[in-house]
N, C-alpha and C positions, 0 to 999 in steps of 0.2 A: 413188296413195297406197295400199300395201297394207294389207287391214286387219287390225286384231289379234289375235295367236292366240285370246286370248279367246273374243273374238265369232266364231270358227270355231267352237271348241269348243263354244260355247253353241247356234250353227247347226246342226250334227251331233247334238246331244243333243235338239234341241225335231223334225228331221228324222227321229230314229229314230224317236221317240215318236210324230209322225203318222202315218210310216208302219208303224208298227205298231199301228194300233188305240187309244194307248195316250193320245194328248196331246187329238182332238177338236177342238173350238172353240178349246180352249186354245192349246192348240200354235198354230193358225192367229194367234193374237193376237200368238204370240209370235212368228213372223213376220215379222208385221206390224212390231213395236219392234225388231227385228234388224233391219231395213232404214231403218228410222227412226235408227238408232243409225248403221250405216255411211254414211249421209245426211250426219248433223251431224257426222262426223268427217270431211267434206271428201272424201270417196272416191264414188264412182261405180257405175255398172248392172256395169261390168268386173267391182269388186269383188266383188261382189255374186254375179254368175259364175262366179269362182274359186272363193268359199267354197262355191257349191252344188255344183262338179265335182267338188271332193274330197271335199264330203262323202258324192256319188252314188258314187266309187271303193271309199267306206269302206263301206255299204252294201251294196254289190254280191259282198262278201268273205264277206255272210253268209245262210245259207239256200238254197232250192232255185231252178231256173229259174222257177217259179209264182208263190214268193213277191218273188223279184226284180221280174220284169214287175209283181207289185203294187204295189210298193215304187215301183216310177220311175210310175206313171200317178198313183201319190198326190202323188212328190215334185214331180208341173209345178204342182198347184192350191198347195203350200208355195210354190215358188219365185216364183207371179203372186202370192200375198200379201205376201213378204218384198218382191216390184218396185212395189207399191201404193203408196207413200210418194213415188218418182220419178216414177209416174207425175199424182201428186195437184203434186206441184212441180212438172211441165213444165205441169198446164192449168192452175197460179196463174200459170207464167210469161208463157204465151199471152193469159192474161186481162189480166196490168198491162202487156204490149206493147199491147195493144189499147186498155187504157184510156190509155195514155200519148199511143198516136198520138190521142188523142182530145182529150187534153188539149193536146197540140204542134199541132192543126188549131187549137183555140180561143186561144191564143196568138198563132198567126201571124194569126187574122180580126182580133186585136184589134189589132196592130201594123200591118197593112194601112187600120186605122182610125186607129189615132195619123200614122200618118205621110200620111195623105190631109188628117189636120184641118191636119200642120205645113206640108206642102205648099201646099194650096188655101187654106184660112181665112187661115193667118198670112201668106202671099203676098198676098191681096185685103184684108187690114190693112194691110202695107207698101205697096201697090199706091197706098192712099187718103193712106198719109202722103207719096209720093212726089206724087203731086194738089196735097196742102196745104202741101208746103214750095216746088209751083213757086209756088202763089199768093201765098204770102208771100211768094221773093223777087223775085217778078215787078213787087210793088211798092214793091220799094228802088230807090233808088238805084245806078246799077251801081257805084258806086266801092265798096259797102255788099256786095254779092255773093257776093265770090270765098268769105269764108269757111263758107257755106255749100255751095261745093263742096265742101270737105273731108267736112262732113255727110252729104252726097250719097253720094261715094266709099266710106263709112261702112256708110252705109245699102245699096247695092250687098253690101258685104263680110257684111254680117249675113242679106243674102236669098240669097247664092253659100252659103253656112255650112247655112242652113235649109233649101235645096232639098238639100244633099248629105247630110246627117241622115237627109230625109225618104226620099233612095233609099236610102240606109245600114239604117234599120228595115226595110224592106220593099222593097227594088229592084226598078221596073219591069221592072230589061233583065234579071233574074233570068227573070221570065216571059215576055218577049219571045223573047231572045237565047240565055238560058243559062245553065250555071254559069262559063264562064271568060270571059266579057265582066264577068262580074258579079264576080268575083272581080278581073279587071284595078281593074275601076272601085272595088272596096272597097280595093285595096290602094294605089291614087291618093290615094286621101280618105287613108286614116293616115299615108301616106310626106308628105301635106302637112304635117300635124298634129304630127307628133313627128320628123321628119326623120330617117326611117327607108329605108335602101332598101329596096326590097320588087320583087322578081320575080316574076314570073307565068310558067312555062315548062309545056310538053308539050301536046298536041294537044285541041283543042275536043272533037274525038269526035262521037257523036251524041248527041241529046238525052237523059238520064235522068229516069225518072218523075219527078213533082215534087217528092216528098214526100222523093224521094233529094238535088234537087238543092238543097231547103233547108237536108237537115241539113246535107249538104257545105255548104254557104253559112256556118249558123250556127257550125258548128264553126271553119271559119275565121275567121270572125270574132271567137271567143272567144279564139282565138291571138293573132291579133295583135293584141288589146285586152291579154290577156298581156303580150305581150312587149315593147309599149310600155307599158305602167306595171309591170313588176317585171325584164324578165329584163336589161336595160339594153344590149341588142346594137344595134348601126348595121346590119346584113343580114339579109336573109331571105329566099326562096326557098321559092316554093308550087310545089310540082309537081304535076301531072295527068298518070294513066298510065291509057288503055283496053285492054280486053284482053277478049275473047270470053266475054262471061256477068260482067265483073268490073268494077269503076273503084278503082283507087287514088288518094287523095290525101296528098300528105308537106309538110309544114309545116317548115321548116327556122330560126334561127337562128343566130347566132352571139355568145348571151349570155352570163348566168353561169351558166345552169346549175341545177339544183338537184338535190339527191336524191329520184326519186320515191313509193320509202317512205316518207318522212318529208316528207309532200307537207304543208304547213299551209293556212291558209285561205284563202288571197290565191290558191293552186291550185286547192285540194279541190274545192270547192262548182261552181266552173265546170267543171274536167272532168269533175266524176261527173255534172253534167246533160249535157257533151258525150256523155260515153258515154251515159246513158241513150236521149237521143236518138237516136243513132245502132243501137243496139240496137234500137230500134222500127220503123226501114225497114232491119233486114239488115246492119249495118256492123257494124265492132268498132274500135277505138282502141288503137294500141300507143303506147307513150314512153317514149324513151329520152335519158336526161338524164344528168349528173352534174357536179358544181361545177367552173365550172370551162371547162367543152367543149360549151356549148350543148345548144340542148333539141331535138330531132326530134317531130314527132308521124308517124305514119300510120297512114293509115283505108284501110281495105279494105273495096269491101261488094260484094257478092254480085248480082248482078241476076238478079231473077225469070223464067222463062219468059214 
């Protein structure tokens, strides 16, 4: 985004002025809100570079070799105040990645906790009603029986439901296996549930840190929670692509679509926590949707040395 002649001009007049003797403190302040100002206008350090080369070209046009060299050893201490502003935004941005991963580790202990209590507790509940229904109809009648099989069958279907819940929060064979075991096995569980196809295609790979292999986990998961209650498609298609330093993942449909400008809340709230997430271990989130032609996601993330 180029920025506006204005704030050139305004950069060259507060740049004359310090290097010459004539702005001080002041001039340095105003620096400082010159960079502050090309900040919230959406523009960038580039910026911020161009406006200082022109304004060192214009500079350079006036006065002797002596005063020039004074003029450029003044204009570096102008141009670290006018980059002070991006510099103060990249360690808020390093500080809320950090407090995010902090907050996405205490999330996952506590889902790691929900899903041990639905697992183990509610399993050794069912365990005991399994106990107390042979007792009782151990002592009917057999003709009196059968329909407590049905019960039975019942009771089966609601502990299959609860154990796949409980890998669903928090999946063992995440930690075990992987992320595409784990990803097979989530996308089992919804294609049960909503009779969705759901593909799982490209290579295991090798293992990624963990903290990668969650958000990968979680973000898919937030898809096809997506795409079974809003995008209204029969297909889907997860792809995994490794590649030397990198891992892609592409979330595929074939819904209705939406516009993602005009994302509303049934989207919003879930992808700006998928991206945030993924921002916090190194990834970034692309989508490309439109009414119509189904939704794409992919994630690309970076792996650290």
């Amino acid at each position: 985004m180029p920025a506006p002649e204005e704030t050139a001009d305004a950069y060259l007049r507060a740049l004359r002025a310090y290097t010459e003797g004539r702005g001080g403190e002041a001039a340095l302040a105003d620096a400082y809100e010159l960079g502050r100002t090309v900040l919230s206008a959406g523009a960038g350090v580039l910026e911020i570079a161009e406006i200082h080369h022109r304004a060192l070209l214009a500079l350079a046009e006036d006065g002797d070799d002596v005063q020039r060299r004074r003029r450029m050893a003044a204009a570096g201490r102008f141009l670290l105040e006018a980059l002070s502003p991006f510099e103060m935004m990249l360690r808020g941005f390093r500080e809320s990645n950090a407090a995010l991963r902090g907050i996405n580790e205490q999330l996952e202990n506590e889902t790691r906790r929900l899903a041990h209590v639905l697992h183990d507790e509610a399993g050794q509940m069912l365990a005991a009603v399994y106990i107390a229904l042979d007792g009782a109809v151990g002592r009917l009648p057999a003709a009196q029986r059968e329909p407590f099989t049905t019960v039975r069958a019942l009771l089966a279907g609601v502990e299959g439901q609860l154990r796949r819940l409980s890998h669903e929060l928090r999946p063992t064979i995440l930690d075990d296996m992987g992320l595409r075991p784990a990803l097979e096995y989530l996308a089992e569980g919804i294609q049960q549930r909503y009779g969705i196809a759901i593909a799982v295609t490209g290579s295991a790979g090798p293992r990624l840190p963990p903290a990668l292999e969650t958000a990968l986990y979680r973000a898919a998961q937030e898809a096809l929670n997506n795409i079974a209650k809003h995008a209204g498609a029969t297909q889907v298609r997860i792809e995994l692509q490794h590649s030397a330093g990198a891992v892609e993942m592409t979330v595929r449909d074939n819904g209705k679509g939406f516009e993602p400008s005009q994302c509303h809340h049934n989207h919003g709230l879930g992808l700006a926590g998928m991206r945030e997430r993924l921002h916090g271990v190194g990834g970034e989130l692309a989508i490309h949707s439109a009414p119509g032609e189904g939704t794409e996601l992919r994630i690309h993330a970076t792996l650290s040395a």
